[in-house]
N, C-alpha and C positions, 0 to 999 in steps of 0.2 A: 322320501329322500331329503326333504326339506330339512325336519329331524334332526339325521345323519348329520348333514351340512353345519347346520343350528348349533348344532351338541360340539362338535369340531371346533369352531372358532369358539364356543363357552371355552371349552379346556385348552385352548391356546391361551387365552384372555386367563387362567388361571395357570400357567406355566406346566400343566402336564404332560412335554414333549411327549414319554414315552406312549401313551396313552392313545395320542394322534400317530405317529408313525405306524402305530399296529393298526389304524384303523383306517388308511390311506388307499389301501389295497381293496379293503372291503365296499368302496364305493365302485358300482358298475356301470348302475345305471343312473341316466342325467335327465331330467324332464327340464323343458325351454323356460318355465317359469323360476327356475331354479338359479340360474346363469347369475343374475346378480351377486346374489349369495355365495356361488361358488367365488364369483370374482375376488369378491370381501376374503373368503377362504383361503385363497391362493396367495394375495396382498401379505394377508398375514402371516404366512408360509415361508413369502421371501424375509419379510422385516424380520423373523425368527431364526433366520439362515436355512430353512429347510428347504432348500432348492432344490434337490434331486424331488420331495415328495409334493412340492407343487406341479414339477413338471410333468407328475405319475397323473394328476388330476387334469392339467391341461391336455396335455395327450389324449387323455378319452374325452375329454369336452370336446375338442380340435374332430376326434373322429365323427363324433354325432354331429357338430354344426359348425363343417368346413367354412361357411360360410362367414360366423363370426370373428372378423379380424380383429375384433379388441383381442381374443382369446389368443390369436396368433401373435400379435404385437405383446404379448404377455411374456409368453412361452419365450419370444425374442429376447427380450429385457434378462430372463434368465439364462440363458445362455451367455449372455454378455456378461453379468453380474460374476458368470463363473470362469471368464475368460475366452468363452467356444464360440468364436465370431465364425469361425467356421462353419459350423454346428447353425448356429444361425440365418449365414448366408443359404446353406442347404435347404429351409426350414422355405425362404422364400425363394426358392425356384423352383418350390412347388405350385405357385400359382401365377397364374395368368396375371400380367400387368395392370393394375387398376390402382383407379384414384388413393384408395386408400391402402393398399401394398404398396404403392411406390414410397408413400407418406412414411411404411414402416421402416423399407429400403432406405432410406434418405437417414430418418434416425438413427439407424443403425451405424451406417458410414461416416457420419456427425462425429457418435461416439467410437468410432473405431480412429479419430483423427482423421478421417480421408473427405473435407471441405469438397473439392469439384465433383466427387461422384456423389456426394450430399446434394450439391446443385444442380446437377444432371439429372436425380431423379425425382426433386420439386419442382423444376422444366415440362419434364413427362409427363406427371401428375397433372399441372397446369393444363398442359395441351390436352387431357382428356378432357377436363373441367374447370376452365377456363372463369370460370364465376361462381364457383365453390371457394366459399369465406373457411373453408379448415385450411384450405392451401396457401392462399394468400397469405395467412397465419404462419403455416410454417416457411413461409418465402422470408414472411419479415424476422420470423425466430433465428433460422439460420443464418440472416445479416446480421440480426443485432448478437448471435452467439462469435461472430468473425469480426465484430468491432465496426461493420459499415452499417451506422447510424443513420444517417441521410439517407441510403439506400432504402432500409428495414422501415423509417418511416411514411416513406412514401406506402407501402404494405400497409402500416400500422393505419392508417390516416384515412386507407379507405373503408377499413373494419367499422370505423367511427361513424362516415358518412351512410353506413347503412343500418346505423344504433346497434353493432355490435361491441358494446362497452368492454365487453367479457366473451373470453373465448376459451376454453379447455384449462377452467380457474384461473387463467391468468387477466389480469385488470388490462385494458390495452390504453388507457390513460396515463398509466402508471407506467408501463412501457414507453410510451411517448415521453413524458417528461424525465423519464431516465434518458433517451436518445437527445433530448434535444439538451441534455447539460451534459452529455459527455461530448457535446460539438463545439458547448461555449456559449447555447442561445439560450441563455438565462432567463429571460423576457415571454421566451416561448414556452419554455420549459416549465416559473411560476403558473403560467396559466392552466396546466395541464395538471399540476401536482393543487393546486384550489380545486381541483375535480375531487379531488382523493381525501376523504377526511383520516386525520395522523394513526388512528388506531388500524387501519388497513393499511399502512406502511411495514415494513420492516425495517431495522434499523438503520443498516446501512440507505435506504432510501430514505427513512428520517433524516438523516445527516446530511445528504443531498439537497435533500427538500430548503435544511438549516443554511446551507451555505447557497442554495440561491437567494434567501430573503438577505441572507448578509450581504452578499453581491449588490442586491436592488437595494440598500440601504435600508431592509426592512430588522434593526439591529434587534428591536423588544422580541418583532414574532423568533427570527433566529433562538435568541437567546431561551423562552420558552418553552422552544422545540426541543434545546440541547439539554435543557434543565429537565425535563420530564422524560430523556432518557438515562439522564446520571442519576436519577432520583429510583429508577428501576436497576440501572447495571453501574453502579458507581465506579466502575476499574474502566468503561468503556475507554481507550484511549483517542481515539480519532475526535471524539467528541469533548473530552477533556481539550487539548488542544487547541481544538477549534472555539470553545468554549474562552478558553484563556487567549488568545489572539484576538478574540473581539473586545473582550476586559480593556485590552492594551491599547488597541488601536483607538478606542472610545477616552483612554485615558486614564481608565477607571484602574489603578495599580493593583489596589487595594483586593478589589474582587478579585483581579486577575492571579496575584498571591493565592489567594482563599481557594481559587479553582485548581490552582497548581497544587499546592497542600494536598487538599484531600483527595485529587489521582493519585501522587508519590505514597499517601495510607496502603493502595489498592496496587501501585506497582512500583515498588521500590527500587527495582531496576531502568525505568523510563531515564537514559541520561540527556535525553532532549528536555524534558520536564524540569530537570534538577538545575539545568541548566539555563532556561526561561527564567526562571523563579527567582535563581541566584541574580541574574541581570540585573530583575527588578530590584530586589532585595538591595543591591549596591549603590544603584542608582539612588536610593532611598539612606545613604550611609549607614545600611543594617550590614553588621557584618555575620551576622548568619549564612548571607551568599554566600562566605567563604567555605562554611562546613558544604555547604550544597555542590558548589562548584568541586569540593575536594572528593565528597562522595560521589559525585558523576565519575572524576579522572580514576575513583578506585573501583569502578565498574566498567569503564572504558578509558585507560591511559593514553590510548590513540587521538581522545577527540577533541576534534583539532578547535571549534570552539572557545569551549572550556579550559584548554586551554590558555588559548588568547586573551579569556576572559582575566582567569587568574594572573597569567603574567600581567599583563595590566595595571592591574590593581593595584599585586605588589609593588608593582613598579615606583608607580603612582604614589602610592603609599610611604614610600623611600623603606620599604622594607627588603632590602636588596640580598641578606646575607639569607633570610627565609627562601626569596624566590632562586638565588641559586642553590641554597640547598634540597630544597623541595622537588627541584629539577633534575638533583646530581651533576648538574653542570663543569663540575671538574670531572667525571666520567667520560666528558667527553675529549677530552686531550689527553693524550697519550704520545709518547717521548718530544713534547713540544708542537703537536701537529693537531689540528681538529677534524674529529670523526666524525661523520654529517650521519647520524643516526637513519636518519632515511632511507641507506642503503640495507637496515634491518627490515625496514618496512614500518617502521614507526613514522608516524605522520605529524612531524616538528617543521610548522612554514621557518620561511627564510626572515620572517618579521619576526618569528617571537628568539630567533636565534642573534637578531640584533639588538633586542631590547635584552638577551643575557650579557653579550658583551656591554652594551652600554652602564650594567648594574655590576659589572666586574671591575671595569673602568673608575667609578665612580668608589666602590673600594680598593681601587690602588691593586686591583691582584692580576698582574699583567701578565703573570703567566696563565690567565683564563683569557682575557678579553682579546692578546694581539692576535693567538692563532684566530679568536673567530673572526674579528674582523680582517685577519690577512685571508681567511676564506670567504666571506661574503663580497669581499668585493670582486671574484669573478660571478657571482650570480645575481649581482644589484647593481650594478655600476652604470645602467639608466636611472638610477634612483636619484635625484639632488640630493635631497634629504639625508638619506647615508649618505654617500659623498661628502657631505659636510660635516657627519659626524667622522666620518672617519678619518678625513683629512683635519680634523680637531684634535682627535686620537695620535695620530702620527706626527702631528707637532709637539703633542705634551709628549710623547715617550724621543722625539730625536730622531723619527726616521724618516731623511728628509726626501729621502729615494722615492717611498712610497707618495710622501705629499706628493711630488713633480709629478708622479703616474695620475693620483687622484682625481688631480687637477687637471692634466690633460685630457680624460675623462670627464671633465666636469664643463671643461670649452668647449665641447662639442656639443653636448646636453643645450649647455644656453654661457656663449659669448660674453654674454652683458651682465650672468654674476657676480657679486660682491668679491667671494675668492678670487675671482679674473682679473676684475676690474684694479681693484685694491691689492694689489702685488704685495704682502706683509714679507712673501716668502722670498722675496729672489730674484723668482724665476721668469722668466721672457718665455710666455707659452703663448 
């Protein structure tokens, strides 16, 4: 039978489904030495989608050696794979309660979404075998799969204190300093990922690993870390990122640019990226920011940013007749009244709606700037700042109604203002 076996997974390993399906049947009999090989057989069964004809071989495995619960926990996993939690649960009440049934029961319910009957039956498990490291294992797998950290390491920590580093492939170091940096204990966390050399990581815990040396001020190793995974997956975004946030924070534009760049190659869609970049880019009176900032807003017009970024600038820039047209800003008055686009669900703050009136203002087009600023001032009017500009607004156009309101508003803010103090207008407020 070995053969049989042998020959089976050859012609998987060569894609000759039909081949194996005919010959799935013909297997009857199972000799004990065989078992691993079957298991290899069946592995490869499901990875192929051939569930129903792994299950043909479990099944007579299951009948000759009830006793092997890998073979049950197998047959489990395919049921589930197919949806038959049912099917499943039947599977184990065929047998008597034990340490390692309950272990399957518990995975099972894990993956069925149903957490307390998962706990209830790593409990039972426990209470047979009480000092069996597979259990504690899964005590601490099922905290750390439910996010209680703290909890799963306490589990984790005893694994260690009896040198089991590794338990069912999984690193329990590596476990560990995954739990203690999604707590926050960075400190505990470095110590536990110096267990683990970078190539027994995987990414996402590479990048983990990155941002605690960053955390501990360890910026060269960080850096290092993230450069030897962009050097393998250069679109990685998390890594990009974080990459570019250390650039900046250290000061260094230059690279920070450079890291930004060469993500945007790999994802031209990132409008956080384009948006970074642009910052810098400006900050540096490159006006390249501006194409960046303009293709973020034509991949996401919502982002509010980008944005801010650009009005800005224009602003800044006294380039006013761009930034209202860019904006459509007469779009939004309609028979003399302003439409607060928001109610579209478009995400325009109340800041970058004051910096268009203030650029409408400044070209004289008052039939943009008074509607906004006759509406902003019910949604700013703790602001000094507006306030000021708009009680400026409302003296150069003659509406002297509005000043007295702005200003009464503005006494109460703070008393001992200049507009208060220095009556230009009048009025005894």
């Amino acid at each position: 039978m070995e053969n049989k076996i042998d020959t089976l997974i050859d012609k998987l390993f060569l894609g000759e489904i039909d081949y194996v399906k005919t010959q799935i049947e013909t297997i009857d009999t199972i000799n004990e030495e065989e078992l691993d090989q079957l298991v290899v057989l069946c592995d490869q069964l499901i990875n192929a989608g051939l569930i129903l004809e792994a299950q043909v071989i479990l099944n007579k495995a299951i009948e000759l050696f009830p006793n092997e619960l890998d073979l049950t926990a197998m047959l489990v996993d395919t049921h589930i794979v197919d949806g038959k939690f049912d099917e499943a649960i039947h599977i184990l009440n065929d047998y008597e309660p034990s340490p390692e049934s309950l272990l399957i029961e518990a995975d099972l319910y894990q993956q069925m979404n149903m957490p307390e009957v998962s706990f209830d039956k790593v409990e039972k498990a426990m209470e047979l075998a009480p000092k069996e490291p597979v259990i504690h294992f899964a005590k601490a797998e099922l905290l750390y799969s439910e996010g209680l950290f703290n909890e799963a390491n306490r589990y984790y920590e005893q694994l260690i204190n009896i040198d089991m580093d590794y338990i069912n492939d999984v690193n329990v170091n590596e476990r560990i300093a995954d739990c203690e940096y999604m707590v926050g204990d960075f400190e505990s966390s470095f110590k536990y990922f110096n267990k683990i050399d970078n190539d027994d990581l995987d990414q996402s815990l590479l990048i983990k690993k990155a941002v605690v040396f960053n955390k501990l001020e360890l910026k060269e190793e960080a850096i290092q870390i993230l450069e030897s995974i962009l050097n393998d997956y250069p679109e990685q975004t998390q890594a990009s990122e974080l990459l570019f946030d250390i650039y900046e924070n250290e000061h260094d534009d230059q690279e920070a640019i450079k890291v930004g760049y060469e993500h945007i190659k790999y994802n031209d869609f990132n409008v956080e990226m384009k948006y970074k970049v642009s910052r810098l880019l400006l900050n540096q009176k490159n006006s390249d920011g501006i194409k960046l900032l303009k293709d973020a807003l034509a991949i996401e017009p919502d982002y509010l940013k980008a944005q801010e970024l650009l009005v800005e600038y224009l602003y800044d820039h006294e380039e006013y007749e761009e930034l209202l047209s860019y904006f459509n800003v007469s779009n939004l008055i309609q028979n003399g009244q302003f439409i607060d686009t928001n109610d579209d669900n478009q995400l325009i703050s109340n800041e970058v709606y004051w910096i268009f009136a203030k650029a409408a203002q400044l070209l004289e087009k008052d039939q943009i700037a008074q509607p906004i600023f006759e509406y902003l001032i019910s949604v700013l009017n703790d602001n000094e700042s507006f306030l000021e500009d708009y009680i400026d607004y409302m003296r150069e156009i003659a509406q002297t109604d509005n000043v007295q309101k702005a200003k009464n508003m503005l006494s109460k803010l703070n008393p001992n203002h200049s507009f208060i103090v220095n009556d230009e207008d009048g009025f005894n407020v």
